[in-house]
Structures are given as structure tokens and as C-alpha cells.
FIMARGU-363101 format. One record per residue: residue in three letters; x, z, y of N, C-alpha, C in turn. Coordinates in pm, whole numbers, plus 50000, padded with zeros to 5 digits. Atoms other than C-alpha are relative to their C-alpha. Layout:
BEGIN
ALAXZYXZYXZY...
***
This chain:
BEGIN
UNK500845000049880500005000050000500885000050125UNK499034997849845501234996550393500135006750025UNK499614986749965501025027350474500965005449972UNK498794993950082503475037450233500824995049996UNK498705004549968505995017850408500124998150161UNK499885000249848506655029350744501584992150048UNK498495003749942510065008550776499024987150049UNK500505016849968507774978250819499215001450145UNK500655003149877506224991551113501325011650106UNK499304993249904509535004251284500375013650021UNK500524981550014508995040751169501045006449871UNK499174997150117510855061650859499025009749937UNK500994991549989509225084850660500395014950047UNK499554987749912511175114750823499264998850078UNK500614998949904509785106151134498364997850000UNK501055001050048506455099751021499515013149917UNK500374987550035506235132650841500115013350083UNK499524996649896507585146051121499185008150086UNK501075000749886504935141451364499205005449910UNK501394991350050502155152051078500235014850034UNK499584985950010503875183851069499415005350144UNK500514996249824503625185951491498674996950022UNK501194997649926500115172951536499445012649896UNK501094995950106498915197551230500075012350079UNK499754985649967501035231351382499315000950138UNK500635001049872499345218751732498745004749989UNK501324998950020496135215951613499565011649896UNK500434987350074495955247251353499195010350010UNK500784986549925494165271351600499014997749956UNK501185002950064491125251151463499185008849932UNK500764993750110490545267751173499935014250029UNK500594986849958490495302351335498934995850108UNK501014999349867488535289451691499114998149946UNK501595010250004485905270651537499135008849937UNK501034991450102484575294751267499065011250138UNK500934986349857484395321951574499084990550106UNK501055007049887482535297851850499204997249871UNK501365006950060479885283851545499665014649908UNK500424988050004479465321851443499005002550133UNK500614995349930478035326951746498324990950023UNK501235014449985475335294951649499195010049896UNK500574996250100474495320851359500824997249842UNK499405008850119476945300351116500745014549944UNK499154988550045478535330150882501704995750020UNK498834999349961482185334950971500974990649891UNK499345007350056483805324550653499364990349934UNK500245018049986481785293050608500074992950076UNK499235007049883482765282150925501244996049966UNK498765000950100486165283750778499974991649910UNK500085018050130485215260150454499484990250098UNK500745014949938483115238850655501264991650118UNK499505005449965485685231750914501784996049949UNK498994999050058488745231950697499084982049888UNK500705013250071486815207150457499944987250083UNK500845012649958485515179750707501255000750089UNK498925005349984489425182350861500584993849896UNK499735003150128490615174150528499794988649984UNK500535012349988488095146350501500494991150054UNK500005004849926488515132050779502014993250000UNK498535004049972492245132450832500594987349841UNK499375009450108492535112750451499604992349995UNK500165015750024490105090750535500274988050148UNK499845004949962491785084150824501284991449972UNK498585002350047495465080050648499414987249911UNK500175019050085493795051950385499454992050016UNK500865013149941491245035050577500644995150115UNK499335004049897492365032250896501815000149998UNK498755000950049496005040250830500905001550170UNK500074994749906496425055051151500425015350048UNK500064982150009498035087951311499105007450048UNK501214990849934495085103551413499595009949934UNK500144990850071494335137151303498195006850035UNK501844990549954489865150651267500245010450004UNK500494983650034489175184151335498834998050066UNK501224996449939485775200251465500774995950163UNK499355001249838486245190451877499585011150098UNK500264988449907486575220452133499274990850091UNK500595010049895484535214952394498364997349923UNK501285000850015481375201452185499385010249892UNK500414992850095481665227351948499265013650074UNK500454993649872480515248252267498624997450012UNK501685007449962477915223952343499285005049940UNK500644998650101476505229751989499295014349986UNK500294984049975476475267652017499335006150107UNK500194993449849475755274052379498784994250033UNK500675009649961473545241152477499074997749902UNK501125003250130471875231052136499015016749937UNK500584987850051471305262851982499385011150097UNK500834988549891470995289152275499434995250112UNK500645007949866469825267952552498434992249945UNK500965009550024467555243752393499175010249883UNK501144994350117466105269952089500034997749896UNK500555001650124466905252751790500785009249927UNK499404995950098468125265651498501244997649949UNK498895004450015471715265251369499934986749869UNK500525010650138470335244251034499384985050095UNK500165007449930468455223951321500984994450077UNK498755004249914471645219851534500794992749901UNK499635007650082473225204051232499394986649941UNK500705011149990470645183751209499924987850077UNK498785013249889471905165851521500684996950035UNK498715005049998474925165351408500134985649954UNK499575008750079474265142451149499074987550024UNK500745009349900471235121251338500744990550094UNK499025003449956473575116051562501474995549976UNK498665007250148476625107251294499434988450006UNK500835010750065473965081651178500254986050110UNK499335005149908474085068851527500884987449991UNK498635004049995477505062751573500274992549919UNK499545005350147478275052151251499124982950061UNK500755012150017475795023151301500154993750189UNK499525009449905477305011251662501485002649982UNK498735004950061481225015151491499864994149910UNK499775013350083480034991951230499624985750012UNK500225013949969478474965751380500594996950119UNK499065004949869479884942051660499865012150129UNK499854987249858478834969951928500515010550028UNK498294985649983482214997951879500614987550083UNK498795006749928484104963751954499794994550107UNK500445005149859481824950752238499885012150110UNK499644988049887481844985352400501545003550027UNK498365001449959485714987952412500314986250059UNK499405011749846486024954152523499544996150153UNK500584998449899483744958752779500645007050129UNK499784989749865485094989552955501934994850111UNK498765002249918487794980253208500815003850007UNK498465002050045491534976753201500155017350089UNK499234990049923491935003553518498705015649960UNK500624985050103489215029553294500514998149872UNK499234994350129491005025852992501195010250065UNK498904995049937494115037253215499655011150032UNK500754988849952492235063653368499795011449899UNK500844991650115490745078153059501985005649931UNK498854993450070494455081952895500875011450063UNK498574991549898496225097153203498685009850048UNK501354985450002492505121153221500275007449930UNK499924992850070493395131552894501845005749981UNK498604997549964496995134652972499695013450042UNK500044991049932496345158153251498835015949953UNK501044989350052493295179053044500965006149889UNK498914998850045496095180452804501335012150024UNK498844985949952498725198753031499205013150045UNK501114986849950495605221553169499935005949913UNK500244989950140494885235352841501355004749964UNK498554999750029498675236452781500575011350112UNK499704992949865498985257253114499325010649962UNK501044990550002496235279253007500235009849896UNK499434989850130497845285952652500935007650034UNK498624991649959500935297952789499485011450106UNK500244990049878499475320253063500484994250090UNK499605004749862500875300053320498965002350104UNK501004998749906497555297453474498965010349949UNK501304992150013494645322253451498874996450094UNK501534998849894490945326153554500065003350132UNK500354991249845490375334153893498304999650096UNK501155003949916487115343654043499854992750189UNK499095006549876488745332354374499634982850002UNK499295015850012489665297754306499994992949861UNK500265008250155488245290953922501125006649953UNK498404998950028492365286853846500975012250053UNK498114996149921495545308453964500965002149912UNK498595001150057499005308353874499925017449904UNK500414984850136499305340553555501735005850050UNK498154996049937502075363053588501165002949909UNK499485001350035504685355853508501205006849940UNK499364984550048506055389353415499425004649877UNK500304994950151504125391453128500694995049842UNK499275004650080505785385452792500074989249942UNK500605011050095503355356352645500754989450114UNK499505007449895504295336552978501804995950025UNK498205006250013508195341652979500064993649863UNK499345009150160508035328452597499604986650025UNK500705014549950506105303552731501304990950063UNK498785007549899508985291152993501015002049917UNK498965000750105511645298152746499814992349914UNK499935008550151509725278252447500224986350116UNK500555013749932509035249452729501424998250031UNK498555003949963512875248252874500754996049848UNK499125000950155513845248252461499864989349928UNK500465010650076511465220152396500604988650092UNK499925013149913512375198052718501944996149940UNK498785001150032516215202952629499874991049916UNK500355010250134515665189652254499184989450046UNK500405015149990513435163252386500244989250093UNK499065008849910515195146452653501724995249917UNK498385002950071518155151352443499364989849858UNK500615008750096516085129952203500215004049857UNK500034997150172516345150351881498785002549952UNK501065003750053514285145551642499105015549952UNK501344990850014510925170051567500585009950116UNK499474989649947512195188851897498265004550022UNK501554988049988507605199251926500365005749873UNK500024990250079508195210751612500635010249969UNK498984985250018511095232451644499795008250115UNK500524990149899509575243651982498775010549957UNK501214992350052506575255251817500525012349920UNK499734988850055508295275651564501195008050099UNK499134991449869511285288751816498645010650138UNK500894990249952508105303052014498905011149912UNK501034993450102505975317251723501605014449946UNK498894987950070509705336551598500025008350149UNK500014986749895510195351351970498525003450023UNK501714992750008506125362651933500395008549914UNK499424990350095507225375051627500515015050014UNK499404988149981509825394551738499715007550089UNK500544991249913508355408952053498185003849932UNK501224994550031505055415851881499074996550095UNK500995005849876502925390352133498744994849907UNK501625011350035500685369051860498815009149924UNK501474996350024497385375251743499374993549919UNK500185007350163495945363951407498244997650020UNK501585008249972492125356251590499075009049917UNK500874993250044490835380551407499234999549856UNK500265004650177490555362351039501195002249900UNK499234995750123492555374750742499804993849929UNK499805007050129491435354650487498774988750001UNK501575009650010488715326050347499155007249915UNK500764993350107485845337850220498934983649983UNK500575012350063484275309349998498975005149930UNK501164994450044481375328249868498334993550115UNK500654999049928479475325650189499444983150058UNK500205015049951479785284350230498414993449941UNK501015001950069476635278050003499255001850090UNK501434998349887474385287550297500284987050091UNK500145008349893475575260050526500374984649923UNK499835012750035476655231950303498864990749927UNK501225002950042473765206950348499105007749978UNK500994993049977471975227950514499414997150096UNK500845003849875470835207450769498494997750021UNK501205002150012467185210050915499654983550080UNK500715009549867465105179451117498725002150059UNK501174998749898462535189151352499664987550043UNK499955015349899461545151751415499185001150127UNK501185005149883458415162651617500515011350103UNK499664991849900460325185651851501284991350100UNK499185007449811461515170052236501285007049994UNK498974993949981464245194752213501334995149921UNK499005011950074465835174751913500534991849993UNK499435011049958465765145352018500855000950112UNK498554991549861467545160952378501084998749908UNK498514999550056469995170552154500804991749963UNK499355010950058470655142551971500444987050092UNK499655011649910470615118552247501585006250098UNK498674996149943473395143452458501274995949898UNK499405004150078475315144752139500244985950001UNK499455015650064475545109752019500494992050169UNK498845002949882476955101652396501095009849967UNK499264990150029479215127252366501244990149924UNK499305005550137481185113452029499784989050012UNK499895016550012480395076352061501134997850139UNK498815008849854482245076452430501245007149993UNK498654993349996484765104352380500885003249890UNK498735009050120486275091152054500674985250074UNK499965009149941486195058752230501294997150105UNK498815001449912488465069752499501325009649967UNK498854996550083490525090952261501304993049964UNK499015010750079491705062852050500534995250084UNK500145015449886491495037552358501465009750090UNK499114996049877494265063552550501615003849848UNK499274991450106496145076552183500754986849923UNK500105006250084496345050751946501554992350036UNK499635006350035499645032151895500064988149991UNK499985017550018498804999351774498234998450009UNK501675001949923495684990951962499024992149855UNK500485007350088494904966851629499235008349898UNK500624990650095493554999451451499555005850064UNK500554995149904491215006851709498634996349873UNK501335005350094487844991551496500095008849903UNK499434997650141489395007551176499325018750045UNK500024983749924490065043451349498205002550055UNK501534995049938486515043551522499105000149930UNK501015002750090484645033551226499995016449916UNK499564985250015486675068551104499025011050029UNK500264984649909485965089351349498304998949999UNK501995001250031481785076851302499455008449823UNK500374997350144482285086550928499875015649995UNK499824985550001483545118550981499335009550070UNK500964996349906481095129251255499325004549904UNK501365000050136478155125050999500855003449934UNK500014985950095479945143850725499995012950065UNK499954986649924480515168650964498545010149979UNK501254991550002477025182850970499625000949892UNK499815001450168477205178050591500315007549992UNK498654990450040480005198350599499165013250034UNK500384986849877478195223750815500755004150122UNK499114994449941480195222851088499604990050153UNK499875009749928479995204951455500914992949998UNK499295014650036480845170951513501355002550027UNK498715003249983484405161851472500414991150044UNK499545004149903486865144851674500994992550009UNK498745002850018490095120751701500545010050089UNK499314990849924491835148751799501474995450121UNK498715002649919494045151752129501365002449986UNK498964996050043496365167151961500804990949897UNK499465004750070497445144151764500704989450073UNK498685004849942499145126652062501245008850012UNK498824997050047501935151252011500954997249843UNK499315003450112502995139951675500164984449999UNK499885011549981502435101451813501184999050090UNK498975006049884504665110252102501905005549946UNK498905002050082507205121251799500224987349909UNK500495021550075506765083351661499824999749890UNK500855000050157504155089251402499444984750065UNK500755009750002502745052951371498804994349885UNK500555006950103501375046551049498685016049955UNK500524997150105498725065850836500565016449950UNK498834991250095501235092550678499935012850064UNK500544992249909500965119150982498655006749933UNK501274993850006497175121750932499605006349826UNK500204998450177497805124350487500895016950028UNK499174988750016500405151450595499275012750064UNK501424994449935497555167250826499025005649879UNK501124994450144495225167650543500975012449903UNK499384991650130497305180950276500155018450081UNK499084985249993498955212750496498255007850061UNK501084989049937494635220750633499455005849860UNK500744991450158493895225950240500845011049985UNK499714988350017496555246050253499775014250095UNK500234994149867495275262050588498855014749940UNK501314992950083492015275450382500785012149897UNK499764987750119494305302350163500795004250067UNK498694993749894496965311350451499394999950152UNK500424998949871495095322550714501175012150057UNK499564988149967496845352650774501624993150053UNK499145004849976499845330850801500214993150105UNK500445006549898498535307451061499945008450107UNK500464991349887497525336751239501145006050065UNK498654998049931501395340851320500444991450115UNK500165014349931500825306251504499535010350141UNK500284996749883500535322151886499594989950059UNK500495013149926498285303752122500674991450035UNK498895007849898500985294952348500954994049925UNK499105008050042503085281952090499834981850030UNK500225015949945501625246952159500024998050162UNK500205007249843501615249252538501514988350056UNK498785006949991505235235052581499844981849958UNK500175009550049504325208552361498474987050099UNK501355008249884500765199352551500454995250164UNK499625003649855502435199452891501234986949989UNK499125012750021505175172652781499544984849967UNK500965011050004502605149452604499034998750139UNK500705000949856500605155552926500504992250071UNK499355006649910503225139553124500154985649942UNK499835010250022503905113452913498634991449989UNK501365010850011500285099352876499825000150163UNK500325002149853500125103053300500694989850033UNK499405013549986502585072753275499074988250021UNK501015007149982499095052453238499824995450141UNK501095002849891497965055853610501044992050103UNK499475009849951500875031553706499574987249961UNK500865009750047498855004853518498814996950097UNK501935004549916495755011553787500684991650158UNK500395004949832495314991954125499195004450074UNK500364985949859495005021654371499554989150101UNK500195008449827495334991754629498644995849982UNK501495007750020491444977554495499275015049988UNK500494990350012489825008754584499305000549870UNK500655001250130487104994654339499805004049882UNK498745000050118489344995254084500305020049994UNK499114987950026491105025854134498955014550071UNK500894983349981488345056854283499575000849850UNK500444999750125486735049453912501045005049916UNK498495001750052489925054553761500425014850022UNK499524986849973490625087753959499065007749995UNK500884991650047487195103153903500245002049876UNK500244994550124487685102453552501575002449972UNK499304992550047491045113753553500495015750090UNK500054989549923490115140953804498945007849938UNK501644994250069486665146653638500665007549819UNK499964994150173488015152253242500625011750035UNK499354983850023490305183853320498935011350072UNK500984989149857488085198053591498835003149947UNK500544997150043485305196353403499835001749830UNK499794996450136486865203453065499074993049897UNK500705011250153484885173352895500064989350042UNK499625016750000486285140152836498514992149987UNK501425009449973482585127552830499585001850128UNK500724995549866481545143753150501104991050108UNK499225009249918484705125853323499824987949999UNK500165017250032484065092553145498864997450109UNK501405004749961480415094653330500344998850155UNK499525003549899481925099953612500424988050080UNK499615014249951483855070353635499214987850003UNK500885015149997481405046053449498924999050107UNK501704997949884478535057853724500634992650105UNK499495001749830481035051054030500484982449968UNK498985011150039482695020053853499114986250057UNK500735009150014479674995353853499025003350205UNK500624998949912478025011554187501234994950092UNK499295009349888480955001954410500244982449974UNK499665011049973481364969854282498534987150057UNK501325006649947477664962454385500005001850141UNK499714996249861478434978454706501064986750069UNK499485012349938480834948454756499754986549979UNK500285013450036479154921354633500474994749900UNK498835002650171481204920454302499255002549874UNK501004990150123478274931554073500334988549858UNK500345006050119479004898653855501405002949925UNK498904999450111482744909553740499945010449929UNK500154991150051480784938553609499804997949854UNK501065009150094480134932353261498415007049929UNK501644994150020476584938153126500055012749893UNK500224991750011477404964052929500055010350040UNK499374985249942479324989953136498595002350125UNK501054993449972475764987153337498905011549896UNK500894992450121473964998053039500745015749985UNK499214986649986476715026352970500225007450106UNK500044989949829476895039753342498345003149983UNK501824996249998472625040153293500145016049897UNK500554993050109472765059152969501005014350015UNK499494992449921475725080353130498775016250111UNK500524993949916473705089853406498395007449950UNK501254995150035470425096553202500335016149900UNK499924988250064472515120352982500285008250096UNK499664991349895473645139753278498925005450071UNK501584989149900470145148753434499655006149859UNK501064994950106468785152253060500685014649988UNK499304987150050471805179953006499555012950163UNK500004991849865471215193753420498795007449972UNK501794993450016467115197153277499905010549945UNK499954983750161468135219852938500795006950074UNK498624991150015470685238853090498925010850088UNK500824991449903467745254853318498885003349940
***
């Protein structure tokens, strides 16, 4: 098989195992965050745990042999929120019902990544919002990366302020980040991955990390949620859901891949993925899953092929019997790593034409909109709303193309529908 020859695409399998290793230790917090946020949907603690350990698993192998691609699934922060906060406590339904539009919404997706309309909506959206969307998620990227380390904290003040930097998690922070830029300017090889563990050993030894509060899997308790989804068809609140959702995951995989991806030629492949794995997701019992952002740190160690996302899989089965081990994994061990890929995906917004306002305010809403409002869908809407209204404002409405009207409409309809439930 190709995959199983990364010399042909410029790659080795050192460096290709490489990167699985870095997007997996990036992305690991998973399997502790997710169980605790979809606990709070009602989901029992350690079936949260199988369910999202499982439908990473899935996902990540069937992204290594179908698509053949480094892209790594997990559950996605951010809508796993939605699901809990918005679906379940906002809107009323049930956590069995909230799974229910997971996989409604899977169904979806799945059925505009298999027919011509995944590849007519990517070719649609414009050169200076693809740009936008990568150097959005760049910068949402170093924010969360800022946030792990303590660099920045809450402030009722100002949302943000600078954290202080006298505290211990914060100097490991600037010590792992000066340890990782060294090794990676100096161009050695897995220097995220030896930053990650060089910050998890000084946690270690000062006694900073925090194990999230899970010790172990409990696999007894998964039987309640697997295919346990309900459907309320004749309830308005469902369909709400399902219509927020399925925007959600159809546009912010979309501009995942469209900002992540490598070899743009496994864009169709990858999205058809990330539609499959959605819909098992609510199978699984778990909210929808995601081409994870994290898995541009093991791309920006030159994972190209497939092999990454098999090495992903394999180490989350082992994730499910070593929790306690994981739980040595300190938040901040990935911030070093997020703030470097951050920079390097902000290389994008030299691609935009600032000088065509047009062009370029669309471009900077949505890479001002995704960090600020901590959802790569809520930024996308941003842009597609402003993108198509200025160019009508100049008389340009025909280099719009007919779909990114349709998608700025259905944008803007999810954005009042979510402004209606949230009250």
C-alpha cells in the first residue's frame, strides 16, 4: 500500500512516526477533557472515556487507510461545549436526544462529503478565505497555547491579561518554549516532542501537573451510552439543534483540512473522513468529532502520509488503560508547541490582498473572529457574511460565486437561530 511508503512522498518513516507521536502527546488532554465536559450532558464519566477513546481510534485509522492523511479525530473542544451547554441545557433535550443530533447531523454531512457538493463548497470559497481561515486557526492556536501555559489569564477587566509570571506552571512554560524554539530553529528532529516531555519531567519534578481528576477506565458503565441515541423528530428544538450542528462540522472541518492538510489532493478523501467519523461519533456516544488542530503540530514535524494518524490510533487504545499516566501530561506541556505552529500557519495572511479591501476585511474578520470568539465556525460566518456583502456594495456581486451566497445565508440564519436558543 502507499502509505506504507513514505520515501515516495519525500517523508521517512522516522519522521512520519515522529509527528504521530507529537500530534497524539498534543492532543491527549482529550481523553480526560471530554469525558468531564459530556458528564456534565448527564453522560457517566467513564463512558465518556470509552466513547471518546473509541471514535478517536476510529477515526484516526480510518483516516490512515482511506484517506492516508496526517490528520488526527478526536471529540472537538469547542462543540463538545455546544452539545452540553447549548443542546442539552439551553435547548432541553436529553443527553440520548443530543446524540441524536449528533448522528442526524453525521447523516448530513456525510451526504454533502460524498456527493459533488464537499468539492463544490471548497472550490467555491475564496483564495483570500481559505488564507484567512488557516492564519485564524493559526492565531486560535497560539491563544489556547497562551492560555495553557498561564501566560495569559481571565480577566474580568479586559476578558484576557498577561498571568504571572512568577508562578511555577508559567516559568516551565517559558523554559519548555525557549527549549522547544532552540531545537526547532536548530532544525532537530521531533524537537515538539522532546519539548513536551522536557516540560511534563520539570512538572514532574516541581510537583505542578494534575491528572484531571481520572485514574482509570471504567468499561462497565459504556453500555448505557453506546447506541443510545434518541430522535425527537416532532420537537423544533431538534431540529435547532441539528441544523446549528451540521453547520458547525460541515464548515469547520472544511476549513481545518482547507488550512492543515499537506497535499491539498487529499482534501475529498480526508473530508469524506471526517463526515464518517462525525456519525459514528454519536454511535459511539460521544459529540461530534473533528480534524483535529492539533494535528498541525505533527504536520509542522513533516508528517505527510497516513502513518501519523495509524500511530495516533494505536497509542489512544493505549490511552484507555493509562490514564493515570497521561495524567502526568501537564496542560501546558503543549503550549510551546501551539504557539510555534501558531506562527507558522500566520505565514498564510501574506497570500491575502489587504490592498482589495474586498478581499482582505473578509479575510481579517475571520482571522480576528476564530480566536476571539473561540469557534472556528463562528469566525468562518463572519467572514462568509462580510465577503459577499461588500462585493455587492461595489458592484462586484458577479465574481461572487453562487454558492458562497447560499453559505453566507445559511451562516447568517445559524447565527440568529443560535442568538434565539441561547435566550
Amino acid at each position: 500500500m502507499q502509505w506504507l511508503n513514505p520515501q515516495a512522498e519525500g517523508s521517512s518513516w522516522k519522521k512520519e512516526i515522529t509527528a504521530g507521536l507529537t500530534s497524539f502527546f498534543t492532543a491527549a488532554y482529550i481523553v480526560v477533557v471530554n469525558p468531564l465536559i459530556l458528564q456534565d450532558a448527564g453522560i457517566p464519566l467513564g463512558a465518556g472515556v470509552v466513547a471518546t477513546v473509541a471514535v478517536s481510534v476510529f477515526g484516526c485509522l480510518l483516516m490512515a487507510f482511506w484517506a492516508r492523511a496526517p490528520i488526527i479525530m478526536i471529540p472537538a473542544m469547542g462543540i463538545n461545549a455546544f452539545f452540553t451547554f447549548t443542546i442539552v441545557h439551553s435547548l432541553g433535550l436529553s443527553w440520548q436526544a443530543g446524540l441524536g443530533t449528533v448522528v442526524i447531523s453525521g447523516i448530513l454531512f456525510l451526504i454533502a462529503a460524498m456527493t459533488p457538493i464537499g468539492a463544490k463548497l471548497s472550490e467555491a470559497v475564496p483564495s483570500s478565505l481559505k488564507h484567512g481561515i488557516t492564519a485564524g486557526i493559526g492565531l486560535f492556536l497560539a491563544f489556547i497555547g497562551l492560555q495553557k501555559g498561564a501566560l495569559i489569564v481571565p480577566s474580568t477587566k479586559s476578558f484576557v491579561a498577561l498571568g504571572d509570571f512568577t508562578s511555577p506552571v508559567a516559568i516551565i512554560t517559558l523554559a519548555g518554549l525557549l527549549f522547544t524554539l532552540v531545537l526547532y530553529v536548530r532544525n532537530v528532529k521531533g524537537s515538539f516532542l522532546l519539548g513536551i516531555l522536557f516540560i511534563t519531567l520539570l512538572s514532574i519534578l516541581t510537583g505542578t501537573q494534575s491528572s484531571g481528576g481520572l485514574k482509570e477506565t471504567n468499561f462497565a458503565d459504556y453500555s448505557q451510552v453506546f447506541f443510545a441515541a434518541e430522535f425527537p423528530l416532532a420537537s423544533l428544538s431538534f431540529w435547532i439543534a441539528v441544523f446549528s450542528l451540521t453547520m458547525i462540522v460541515v464548515f469547520e472541518n472544511m476549513g481545518l483540512l482547507t488550512g492543515m492538510l499537506p497535499n491539498k489532493d487529499r482534501f475529498s478523501s480526508s473530508y469524506k473522513v471526517t463526515a464518517v467519523t462525525s456519525l459514528a461519533a454519536g454511535l459511539f456516544g460521544t459529540s461530534p468529532t473533528i480534524a483535529s488542530a492539533e494535528s498541525a503540530s505533527g504536520i509542522a514535524e513533516g508528517g505527510k502520509t497516513g502513518i501519523p494518524a495509524l500511530v495516533a490510533g494505536i497509542l489512544f487504545v493505549g490511552a484507555a488503560f493509562s490514564l493515570p499516566v497521561l495524567g502526568m501530561i501537564p496542560n501546558n506541556a503543549a503550549a510551546p508547541v501551539l504557539l510555534i505552529v501558531g506562527a507558522l500557519m500566520m505565514q498564510s495572511v501574506s497570500h491575502i490582498s489587504f490592498s482589495d479591501f474586498s478581499e482582505g476585511f473578509p479575510a481579517f474578520l475571520i482571522i480576528a473572529g476564530i480566536p476571539l470568539t473561540s469557534s472556528i465556525a463562528d469566525g468562518l460566518a463572519f467572514g462568509f457574511i462580510a465577503y459577499p456583502l461588500l462585493k455587492v456594495a461595489l458592484g462586484r456581486w458577479k465574481q461572487v460565486p453562487s454558492l458562497v451566497y447560499v453559505i453566507a445565508s445559511m451562516f447568517l440564519i445559524n447565527l440568529i437561530a443560535t442568538a434565539l436558543t441561547s435566550h
